[in-house]
C-alpha positions in Angstrom: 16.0 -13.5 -86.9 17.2 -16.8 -84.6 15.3 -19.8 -85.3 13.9 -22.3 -82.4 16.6 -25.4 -83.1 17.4 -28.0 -85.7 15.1 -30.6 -85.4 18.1 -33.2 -86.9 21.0 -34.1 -84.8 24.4 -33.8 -85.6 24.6 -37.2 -87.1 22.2 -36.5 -89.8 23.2 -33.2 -90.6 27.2 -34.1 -91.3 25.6 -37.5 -93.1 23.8 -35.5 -95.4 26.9 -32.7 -95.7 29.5 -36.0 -96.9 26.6 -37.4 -98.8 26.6 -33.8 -100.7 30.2 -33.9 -101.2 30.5 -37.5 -103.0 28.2 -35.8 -105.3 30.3 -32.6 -106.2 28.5 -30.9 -103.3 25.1 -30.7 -104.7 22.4 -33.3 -105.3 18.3 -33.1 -105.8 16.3 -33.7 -102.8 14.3 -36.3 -104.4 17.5 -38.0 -105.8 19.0 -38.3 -102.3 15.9 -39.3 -101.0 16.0 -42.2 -103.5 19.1 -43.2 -103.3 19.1 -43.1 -99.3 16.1 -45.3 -100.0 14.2 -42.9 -97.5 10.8 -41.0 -97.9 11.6 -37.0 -98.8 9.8 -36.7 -95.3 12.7 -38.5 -93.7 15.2 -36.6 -95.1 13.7 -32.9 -94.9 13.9 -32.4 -91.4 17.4 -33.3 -92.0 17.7 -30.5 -94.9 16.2 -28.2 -93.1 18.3 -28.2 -90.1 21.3 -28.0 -92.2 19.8 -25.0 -94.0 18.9 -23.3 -90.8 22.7 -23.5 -90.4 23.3 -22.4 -93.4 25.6 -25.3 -94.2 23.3 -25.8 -97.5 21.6 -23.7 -99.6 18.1 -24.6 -101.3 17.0 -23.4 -104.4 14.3 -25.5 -106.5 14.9 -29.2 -104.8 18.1 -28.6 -105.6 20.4 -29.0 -102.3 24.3 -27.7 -102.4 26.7 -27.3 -99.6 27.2 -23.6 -99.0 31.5 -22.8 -98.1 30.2 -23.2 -94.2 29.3 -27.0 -95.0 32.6 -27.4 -96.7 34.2 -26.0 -94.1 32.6 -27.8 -91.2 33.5 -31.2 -93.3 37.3 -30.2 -93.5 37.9 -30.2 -89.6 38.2 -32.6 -87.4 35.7 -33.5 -85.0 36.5 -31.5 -82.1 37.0 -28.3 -84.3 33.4 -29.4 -85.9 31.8 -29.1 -82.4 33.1 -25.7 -81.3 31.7 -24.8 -84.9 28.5 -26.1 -84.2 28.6 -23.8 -80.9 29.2 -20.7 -83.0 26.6 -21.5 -85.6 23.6 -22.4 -83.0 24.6 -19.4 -80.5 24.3 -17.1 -83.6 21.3 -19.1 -85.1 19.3 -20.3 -82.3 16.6 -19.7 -79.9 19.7 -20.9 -77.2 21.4 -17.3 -77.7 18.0 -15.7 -76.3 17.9 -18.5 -73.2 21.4 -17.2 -72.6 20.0 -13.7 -73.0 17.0 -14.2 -70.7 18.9 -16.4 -67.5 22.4 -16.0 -67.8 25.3 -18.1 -67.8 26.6 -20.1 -64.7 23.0 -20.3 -63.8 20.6 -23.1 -62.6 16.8 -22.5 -64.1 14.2 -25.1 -62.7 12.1 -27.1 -66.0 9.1 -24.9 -65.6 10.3 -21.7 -65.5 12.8 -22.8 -68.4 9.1 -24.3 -70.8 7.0 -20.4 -69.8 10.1 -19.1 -71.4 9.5 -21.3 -74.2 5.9 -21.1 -74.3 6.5 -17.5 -75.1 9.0 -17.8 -77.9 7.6 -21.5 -79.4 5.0 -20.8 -81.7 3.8 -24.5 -81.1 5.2 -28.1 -80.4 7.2 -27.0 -76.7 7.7 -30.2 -75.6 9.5 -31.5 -78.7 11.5 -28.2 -78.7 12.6 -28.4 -75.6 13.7 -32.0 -76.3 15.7 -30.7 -79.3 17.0 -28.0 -77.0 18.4 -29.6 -74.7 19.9 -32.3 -76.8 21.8 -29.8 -79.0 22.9 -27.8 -75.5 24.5 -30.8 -74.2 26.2 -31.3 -77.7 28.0 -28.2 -77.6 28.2 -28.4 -73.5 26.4 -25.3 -72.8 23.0 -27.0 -70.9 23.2 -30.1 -68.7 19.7 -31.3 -67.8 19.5 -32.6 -64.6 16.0 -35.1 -64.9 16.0 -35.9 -61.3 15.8 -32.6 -59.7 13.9 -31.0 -63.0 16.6 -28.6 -63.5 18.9 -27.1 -66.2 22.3 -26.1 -65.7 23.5 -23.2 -67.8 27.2 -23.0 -68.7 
């Protein structure tokens, strides 16, 4: 099953991976939360996204880099983002958008939120924030805010 998007951004997630790693690739959730001097709610969004990636694995509080994470941390950062292409076409709710208009195609704001009204249970707006961000990340959407549009790659 895809999931809608990672609700981190890539900042966050490969933060928390080399935070991981300086700690022989696994770490409590409450500790990192300490030690970050953050809230758990700050950093869980952050832990799930990376999950949803599978980059960690989550078992008891306990958070440890899966061999995805360590792989993602070995290369460098152009390698990481055609990785992070792979893992949210394979992962994401953007391999269905694909699916549903097609690639090399221009797909006007509304017509692009009914489509995610019907696969969002809730939230659309945020999602389609997220969406968008992490399209342009790996260069697969451009959002065009000025003629409402979104460019599919």
């Amino acid at each position: 099953m895809t999931s809608v998007i990672p609700k981190a951004g890539v900042s966050k997630i490969i933060g928390l991976l080399e935070f991981l790693h300086d700690f022989e690739d696994k770490k409590d959730a409450d500790e990192i939360a300490s030690e970050l001097k953050l809230d758990l709610d700050d950093i869980l969004p952050v832990i799930k996204s990376s999950e949803m990636l599978d980059l960690v694995k989550v078992d008891d509080g306990q958070i440890k880099l899966t061999d995805l994470g360590l792989k993602l941390l070995k290369q460098t950062i152009p390698e990481r983002k055609e990785y992070f292409k792979t893992l949210i076409l394979s992962k994401t709710i953007l391999s269905k958008i694909i699916k549903n208009f097609g690639r090399n195609t221009v797909v006007k704001r509304h017509d692009f939120i009914k489509f995610l009204e019907k696969e969002v249970p809730e939230d659309v707006a945020l999602h389609f924030e997220k969406i968008i961000e992490w399209g342009q990340y790996i260069e697969l959407l451009k959002y065009d805010r000025n003629e409402d549009e979104i460019h599919i790659q």
